[in-house]
C-alpha positions in Angstrom: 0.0 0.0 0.0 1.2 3.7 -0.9 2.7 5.6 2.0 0.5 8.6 3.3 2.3 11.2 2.0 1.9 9.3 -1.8 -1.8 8.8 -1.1 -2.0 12.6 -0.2 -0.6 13.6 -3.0 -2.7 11.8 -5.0 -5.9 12.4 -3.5 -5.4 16.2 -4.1 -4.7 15.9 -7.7 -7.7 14.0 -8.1 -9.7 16.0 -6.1 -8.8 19.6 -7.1 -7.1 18.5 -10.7 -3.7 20.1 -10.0 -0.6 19.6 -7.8 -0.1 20.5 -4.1 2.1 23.0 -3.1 3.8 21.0 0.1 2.4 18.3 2.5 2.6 18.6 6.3 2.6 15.6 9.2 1.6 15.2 12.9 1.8 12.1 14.9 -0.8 10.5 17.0 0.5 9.6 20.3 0.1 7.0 23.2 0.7 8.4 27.0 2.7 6.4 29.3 2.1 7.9 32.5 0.0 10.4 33.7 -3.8 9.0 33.1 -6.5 12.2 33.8 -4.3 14.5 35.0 -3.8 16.7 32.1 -7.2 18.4 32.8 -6.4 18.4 36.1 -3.5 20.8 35.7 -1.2 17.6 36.3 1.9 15.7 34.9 2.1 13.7 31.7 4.5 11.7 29.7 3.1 11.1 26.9 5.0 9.8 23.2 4.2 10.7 19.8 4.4 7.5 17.5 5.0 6.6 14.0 1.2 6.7 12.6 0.4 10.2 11.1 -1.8 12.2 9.4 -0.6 13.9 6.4 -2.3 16.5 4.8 -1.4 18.1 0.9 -2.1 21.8 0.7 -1.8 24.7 -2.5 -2.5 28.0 -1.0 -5.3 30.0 -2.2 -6.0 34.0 -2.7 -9.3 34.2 -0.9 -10.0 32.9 2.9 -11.7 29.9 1.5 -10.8 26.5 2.6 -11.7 22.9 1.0 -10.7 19.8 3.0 -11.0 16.1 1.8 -10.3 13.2 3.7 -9.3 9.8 2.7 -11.0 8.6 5.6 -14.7 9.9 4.4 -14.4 9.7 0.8 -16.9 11.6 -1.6 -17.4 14.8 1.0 -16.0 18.0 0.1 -16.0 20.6 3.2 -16.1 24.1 2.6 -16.0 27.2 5.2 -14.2 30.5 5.2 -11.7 32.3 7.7 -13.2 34.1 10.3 -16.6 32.9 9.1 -16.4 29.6 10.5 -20.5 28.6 11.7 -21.9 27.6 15.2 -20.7 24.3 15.7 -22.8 21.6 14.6 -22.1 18.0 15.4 -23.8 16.8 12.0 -21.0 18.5 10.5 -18.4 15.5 11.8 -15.0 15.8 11.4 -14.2 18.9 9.4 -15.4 20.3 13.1 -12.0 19.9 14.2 -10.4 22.1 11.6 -12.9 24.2 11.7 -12.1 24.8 15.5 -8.4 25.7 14.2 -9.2 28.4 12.2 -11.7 30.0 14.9 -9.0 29.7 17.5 -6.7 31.7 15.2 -9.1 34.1 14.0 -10.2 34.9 18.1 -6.5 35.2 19.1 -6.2 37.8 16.3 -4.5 36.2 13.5 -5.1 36.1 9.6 -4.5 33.5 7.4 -5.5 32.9 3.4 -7.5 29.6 2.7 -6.0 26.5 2.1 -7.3 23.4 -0.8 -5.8 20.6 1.2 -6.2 16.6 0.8 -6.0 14.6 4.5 -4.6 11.4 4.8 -3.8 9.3 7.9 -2.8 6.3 9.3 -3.2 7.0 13.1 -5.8 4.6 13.8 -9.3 6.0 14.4 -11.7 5.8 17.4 -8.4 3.9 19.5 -7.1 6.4 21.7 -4.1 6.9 19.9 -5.5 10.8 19.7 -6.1 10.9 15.7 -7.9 14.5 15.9 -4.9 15.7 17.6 -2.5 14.8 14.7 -5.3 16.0 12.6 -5.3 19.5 14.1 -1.7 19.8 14.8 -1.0 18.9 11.1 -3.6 21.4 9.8 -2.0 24.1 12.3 1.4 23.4 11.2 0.2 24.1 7.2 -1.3 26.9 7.8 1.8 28.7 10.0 3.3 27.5 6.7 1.5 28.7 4.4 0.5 32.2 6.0 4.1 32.7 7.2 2.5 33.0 10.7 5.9 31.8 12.1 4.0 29.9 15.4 5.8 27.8 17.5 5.2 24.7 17.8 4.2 25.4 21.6 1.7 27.8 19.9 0.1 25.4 17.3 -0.7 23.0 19.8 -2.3 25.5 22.4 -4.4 27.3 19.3 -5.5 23.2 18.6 -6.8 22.7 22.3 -8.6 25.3 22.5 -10.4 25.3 19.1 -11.3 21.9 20.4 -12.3 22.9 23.6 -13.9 26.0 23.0 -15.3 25.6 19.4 -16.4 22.6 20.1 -17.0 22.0 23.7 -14.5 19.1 24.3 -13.0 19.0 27.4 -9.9 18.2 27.3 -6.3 19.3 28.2 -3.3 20.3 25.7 -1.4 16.7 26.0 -2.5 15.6 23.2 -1.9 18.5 20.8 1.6 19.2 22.6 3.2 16.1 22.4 2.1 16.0 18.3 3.4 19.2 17.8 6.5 19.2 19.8 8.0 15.2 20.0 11.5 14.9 19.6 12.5 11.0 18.2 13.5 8.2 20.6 11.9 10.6 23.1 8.8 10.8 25.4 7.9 14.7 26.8 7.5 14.9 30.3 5.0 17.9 30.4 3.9 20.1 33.4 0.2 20.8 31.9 -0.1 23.8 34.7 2.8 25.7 33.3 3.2 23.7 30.0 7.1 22.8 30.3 8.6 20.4 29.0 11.4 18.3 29.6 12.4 15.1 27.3 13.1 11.9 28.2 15.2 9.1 26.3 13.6 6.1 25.9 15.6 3.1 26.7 16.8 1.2 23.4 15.8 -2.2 24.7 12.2 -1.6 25.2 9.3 -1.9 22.1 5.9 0.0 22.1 3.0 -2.3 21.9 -0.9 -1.0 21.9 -3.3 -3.2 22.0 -6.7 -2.5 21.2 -9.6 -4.7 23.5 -12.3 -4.0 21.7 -14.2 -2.2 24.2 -17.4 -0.4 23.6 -16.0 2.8 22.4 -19.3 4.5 23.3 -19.6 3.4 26.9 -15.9 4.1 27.8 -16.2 7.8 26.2 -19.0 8.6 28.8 -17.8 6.6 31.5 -14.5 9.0 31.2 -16.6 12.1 30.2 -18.4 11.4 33.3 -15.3 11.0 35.4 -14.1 14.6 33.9 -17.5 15.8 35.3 -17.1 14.9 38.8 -13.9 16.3 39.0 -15.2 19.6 37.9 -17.5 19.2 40.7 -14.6 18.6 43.4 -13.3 21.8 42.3 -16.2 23.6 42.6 -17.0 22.5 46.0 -13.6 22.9 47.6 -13.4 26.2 45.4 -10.5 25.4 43.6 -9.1 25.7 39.8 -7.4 22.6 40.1 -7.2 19.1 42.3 -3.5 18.8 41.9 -3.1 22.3 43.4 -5.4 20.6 46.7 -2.9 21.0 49.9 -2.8 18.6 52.7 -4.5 21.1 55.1 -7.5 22.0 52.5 -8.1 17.8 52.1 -8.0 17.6 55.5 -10.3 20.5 56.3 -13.5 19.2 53.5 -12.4 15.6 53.9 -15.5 14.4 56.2 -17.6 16.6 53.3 -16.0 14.5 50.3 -18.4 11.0 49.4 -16.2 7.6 49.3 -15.8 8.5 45.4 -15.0 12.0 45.4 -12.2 11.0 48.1 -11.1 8.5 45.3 -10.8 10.7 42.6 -8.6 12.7 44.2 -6.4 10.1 45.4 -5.9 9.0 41.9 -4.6 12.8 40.5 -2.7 13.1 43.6 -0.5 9.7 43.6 -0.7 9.6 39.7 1.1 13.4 39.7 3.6 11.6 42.0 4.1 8.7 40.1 4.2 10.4 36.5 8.2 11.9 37.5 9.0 8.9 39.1 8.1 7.1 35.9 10.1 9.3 33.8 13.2 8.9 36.0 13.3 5.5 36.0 13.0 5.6 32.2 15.8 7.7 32.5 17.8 5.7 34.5 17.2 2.5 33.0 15.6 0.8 36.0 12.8 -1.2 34.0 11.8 -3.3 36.9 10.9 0.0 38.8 9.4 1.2 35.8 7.4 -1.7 36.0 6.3 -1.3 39.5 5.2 2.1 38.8 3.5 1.2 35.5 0.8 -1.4 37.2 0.7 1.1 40.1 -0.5 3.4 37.4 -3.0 0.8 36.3 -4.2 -0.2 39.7 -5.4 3.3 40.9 -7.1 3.8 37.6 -9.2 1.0 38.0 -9.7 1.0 41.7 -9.6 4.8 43.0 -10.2 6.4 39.3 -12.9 3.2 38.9 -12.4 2.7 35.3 -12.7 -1.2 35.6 -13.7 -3.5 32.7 -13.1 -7.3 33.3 -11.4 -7.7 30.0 -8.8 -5.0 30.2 -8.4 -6.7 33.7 -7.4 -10.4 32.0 -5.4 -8.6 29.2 -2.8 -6.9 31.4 -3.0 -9.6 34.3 -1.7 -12.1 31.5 0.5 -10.0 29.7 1.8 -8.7 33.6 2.5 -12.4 34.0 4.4 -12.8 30.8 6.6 -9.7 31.0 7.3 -9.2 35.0 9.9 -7.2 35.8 11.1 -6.5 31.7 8.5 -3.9 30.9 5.6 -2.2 32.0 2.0 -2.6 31.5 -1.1 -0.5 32.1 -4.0 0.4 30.9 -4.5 3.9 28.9 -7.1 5.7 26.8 -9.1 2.6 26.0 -5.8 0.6 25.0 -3.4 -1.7 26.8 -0.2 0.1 26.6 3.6 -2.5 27.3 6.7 -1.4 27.0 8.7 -4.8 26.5 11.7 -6.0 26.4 12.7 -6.2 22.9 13.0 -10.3 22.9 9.4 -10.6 24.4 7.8 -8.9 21.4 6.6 -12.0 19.9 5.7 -13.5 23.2 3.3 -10.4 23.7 2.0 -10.6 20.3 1.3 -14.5 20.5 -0.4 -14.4 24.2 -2.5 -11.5 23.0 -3.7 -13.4 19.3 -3.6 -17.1 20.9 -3.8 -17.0 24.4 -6.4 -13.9 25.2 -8.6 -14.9 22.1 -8.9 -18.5 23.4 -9.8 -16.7 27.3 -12.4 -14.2 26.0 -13.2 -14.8 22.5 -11.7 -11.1 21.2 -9.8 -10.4 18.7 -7.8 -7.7 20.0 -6.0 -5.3 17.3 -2.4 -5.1 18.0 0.2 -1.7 16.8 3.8 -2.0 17.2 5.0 1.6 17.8 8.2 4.0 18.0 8.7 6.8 19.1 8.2 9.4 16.5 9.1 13.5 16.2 6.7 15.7 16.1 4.7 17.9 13.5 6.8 19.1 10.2 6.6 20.2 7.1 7.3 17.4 4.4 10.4 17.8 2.0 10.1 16.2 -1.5 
């Protein structure tokens, strides 16, 4: 099969009957520690990986822009600059472009339309954050083709909060940051308060695995949405912007207000902000076994105190825990299994989870071997 950037280029000549004048990328991304905390103002460490979408562009003279996507064939979107309408759901996902542009145009910036042809092979509906490599991409052309000159930093916050705010998505900038800013070999330690960053090698012996359980895709989405929900509610009780930012004293003085699950919640953001550097130094330091402590501590407190449970995720990473032990880590994250292996176990993982977990529950689980990818860039011929 043709690479994306091939099957870019092609879909815009045969869309728009004439060349493109460049092609951008951005990377989807898994997150090895720091589950719910990046709306919470907390720590992440998140990787970009080697699935991207690509998107073919030819500048126009007006403020008119025409997007086609591979992934929806036969629609042709069309809005304008500054014009974009209220959002509307039925409108699917041109939304998230669309939420681009009206982030740009609120913070004051101009830019001339785009003809642009979208490609990807980020995964869809995963958690592998596909709509953040497709807005990071799109930001990245435009800053191109404008001569806008954003940062990267810049790109990614303009994505979030077109997403957030044109759209109504809560969510924090994790996603869009780690796409536009990855380095290679490299996971971004990110302070999502302050929004440094701080990379971290990845050690050479361990492979990316995600593995995709199957779960209802609907039902987890609200589940989480719901979790997101009653953590706005903590902070509005205790009267705070954040849950990380909760001292010892202020738990102390509201804990007999807090129910059992409130009290839950915020022992998951609290030790999972602790964990999250701990994670990253033992990455650094090349202390897998630690890293694999940490890594089913990270699983265990989103299951049990974050109460994200589902009995099948449960059998996936007991087994694969039991296969790897101490020479990689495994958790669950996003609605995928995340393990970082040891390189000879690869196999081993990838035979348990299409022989062994098939023959326990019947699923067919989808499997992505990943590495750790650089961030958003322009695409030279």
């Amino acid at each position: 099969m043709p690479n994306p950037t091939q099957r870019a280029t092609k879909l815009f000549m045969q869309t728009f009957g004439t060349t493109a004048d460049a092609l951008y990328q951005a990377p989807g991304r898994i997150n090895i520690s720091g589950e719910h905390t990046d709306y919470n103002e907390g720590l992440v460490l998140p990787v970009a990986i080697n699935f991207h979408t690509v998107i073919a562009v030819k500048r126009r003279d007006d403020d008119v822009f025409r997007a086609v996507s591979d992934a929806f064939p036969g629609q042709i979107k069309q809005w304008r600059f500054a014009n974009e309408q209220p959002f509307n759901h039925d409108d699917g996902w041109v939304n998230y472009l669309k939420g681009v542009t009206a982030a740009m145009s609120h913070s004051g910036l101009h830019a001339k339309g785009l003809d642009l042809a979208i490609v990807g092979n980020v995964p869809l509906g995963t958690g592998l954050s596909s709509s953040a490599a497709l807005e990071v991409a799109f930001g990245t052309a435009i800053s191109y083709a404008s001569q806008l000159h954003l940062s990267p930093l810049a790109i990614a916050q303009l994505a979030q909060r077109g997403e957030s705010q044109y759209m109504g998505l809560k969510c924090g900038v994790m996603d869009q940051m780690i796409s536009a800013l990855a380095e290679a070999d490299n996971a971004l330690l990110i302070d999502c308060a302050d929004l440094e960053g701080e990379n971290v090698a990845l050690p050479e012996s361990l492979n990316i695995i995600v593995i995709d359980p199957r779960l209802d895709r609907a039902a987890f989405n609200e589940q989480t949405l719901q979790r997101q929900r009653q953590c706005d509610q903590i902070n509005a009780l205790l009267g705070t912007d954040s849950i990380r930012h909760l001292s010892l004293a202020q738990l102390e003085a509201v804990k007999n207000s807090l129910t059992p699950e409130q009290a839950k919640l915020i022992n998951h953001i609290k030790t999972e902000n602790e964990r999250t550097p701990s994670t990253a130094r033992a990455l650094k330091q090349n202390n897998i076994p630690r890293f694999s402590q940490l890594m089913q501590q990270s699983y265990l407190s989103l299951r049990d105190d974050f109460m994200l449970h589902y009995p099948e995720v449960d059998t996936l990473v007991n087994m694969l825990h039991q296969l790897v032990g101490e020479r990689g880590g495994v958790r669950f994250s996003d609605g995928c299994v995340l393990a970082l292996v040891d390189h000879e176990l690869t196999d081993a993982v990838v035979n348990l989870v299409e022989q062994d977990y098939f023959k326990q529950t019947g699923i067919e689980a989808k499997i992505y071997l990943c590495s750790a990818s650089g961030g958003a860039s322009r695409i030279d011929s």
